[in-house]
matplotlib code that plots the C-alpha trace (Angstrom):
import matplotlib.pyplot as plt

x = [-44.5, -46.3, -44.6, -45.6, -45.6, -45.5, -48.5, -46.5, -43.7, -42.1, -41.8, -38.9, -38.3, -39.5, -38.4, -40.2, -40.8, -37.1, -36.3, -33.9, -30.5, -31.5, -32.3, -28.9, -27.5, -29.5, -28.8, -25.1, -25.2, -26.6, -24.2, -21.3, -22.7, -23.7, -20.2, -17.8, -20.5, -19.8, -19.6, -18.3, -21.6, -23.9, -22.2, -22.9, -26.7, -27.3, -25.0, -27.7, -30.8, -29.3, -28.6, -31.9, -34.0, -31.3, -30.6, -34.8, -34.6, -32.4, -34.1, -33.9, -31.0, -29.1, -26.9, -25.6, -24.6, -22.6, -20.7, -20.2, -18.8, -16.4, -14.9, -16.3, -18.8, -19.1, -21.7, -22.2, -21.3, -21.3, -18.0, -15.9, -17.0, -13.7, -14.3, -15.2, -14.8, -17.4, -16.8, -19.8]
y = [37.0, 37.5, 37.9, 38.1, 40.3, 40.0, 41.2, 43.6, 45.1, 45.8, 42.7, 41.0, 37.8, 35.2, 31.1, 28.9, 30.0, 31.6, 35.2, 35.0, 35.8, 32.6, 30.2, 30.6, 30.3, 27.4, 25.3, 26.5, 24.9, 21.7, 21.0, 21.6, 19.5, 16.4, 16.8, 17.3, 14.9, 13.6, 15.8, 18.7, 18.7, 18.4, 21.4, 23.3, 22.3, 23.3, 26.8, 27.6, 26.5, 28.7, 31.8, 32.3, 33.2, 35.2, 37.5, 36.9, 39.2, 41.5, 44.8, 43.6, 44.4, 43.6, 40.9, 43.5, 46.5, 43.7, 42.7, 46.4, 46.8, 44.0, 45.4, 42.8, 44.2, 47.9, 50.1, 52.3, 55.9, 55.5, 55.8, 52.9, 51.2, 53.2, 56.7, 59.1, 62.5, 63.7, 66.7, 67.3]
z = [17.6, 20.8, 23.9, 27.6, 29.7, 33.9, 35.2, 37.8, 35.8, 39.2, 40.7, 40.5, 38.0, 40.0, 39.0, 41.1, 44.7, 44.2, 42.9, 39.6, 41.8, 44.9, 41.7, 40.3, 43.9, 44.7, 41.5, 40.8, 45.1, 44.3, 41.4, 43.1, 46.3, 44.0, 42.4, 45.4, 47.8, 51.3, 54.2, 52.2, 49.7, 52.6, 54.0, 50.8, 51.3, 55.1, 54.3, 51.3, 53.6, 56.4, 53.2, 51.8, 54.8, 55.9, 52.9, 52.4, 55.2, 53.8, 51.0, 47.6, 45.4, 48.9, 47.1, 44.2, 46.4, 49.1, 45.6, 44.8, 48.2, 48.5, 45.5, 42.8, 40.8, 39.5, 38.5, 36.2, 36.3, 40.1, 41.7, 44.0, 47.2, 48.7, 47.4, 50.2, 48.4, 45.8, 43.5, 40.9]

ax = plt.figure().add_subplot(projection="3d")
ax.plot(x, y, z, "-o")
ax.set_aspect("equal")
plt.show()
């Protein structure tokens, strides 16, 4: 079975014009603004045209370490978002 391979191993995933973490954000959006509709879901819409510019502006992986921070992701073999102290 062949498989392919990007031609720049260090690029990101890329779906469409949007990198693999905005398409998830952008589709899981649009769902929820076609369910809940109205105002509310045209809310949604203007907060995620307003979110992906910013956090385009932001270095990549910026999305990962703010969900480390906040305390709701972790990493592995790294220690907490509150640990100040570091004995090796």
């Amino acid at each position: 079975m062949d498989e392919r391979l990007p031609q720049y191993l260090h690029r990101p995933v890329q779906i469409l014009w949007f990198g693999s973490d905005e398409f998830l954000l952008a589709t899981s959006t649009v769902f929820v603004a076609a369910i809940v509709g109205g105002v509310i879901g045209w809310a949604l819409i203007g907060a995620l045209l307003l979110f992906i510019p910013w956090k385009r502006s932001k270095p990549r992986g910026f999305l990962a370490h703010f969900a480390w921070r906040w305390g709701l992701v972790s990493f592995n073999h790294y220690p907490g978002p509150t640990q100040t102290r570091f004995c090796e």
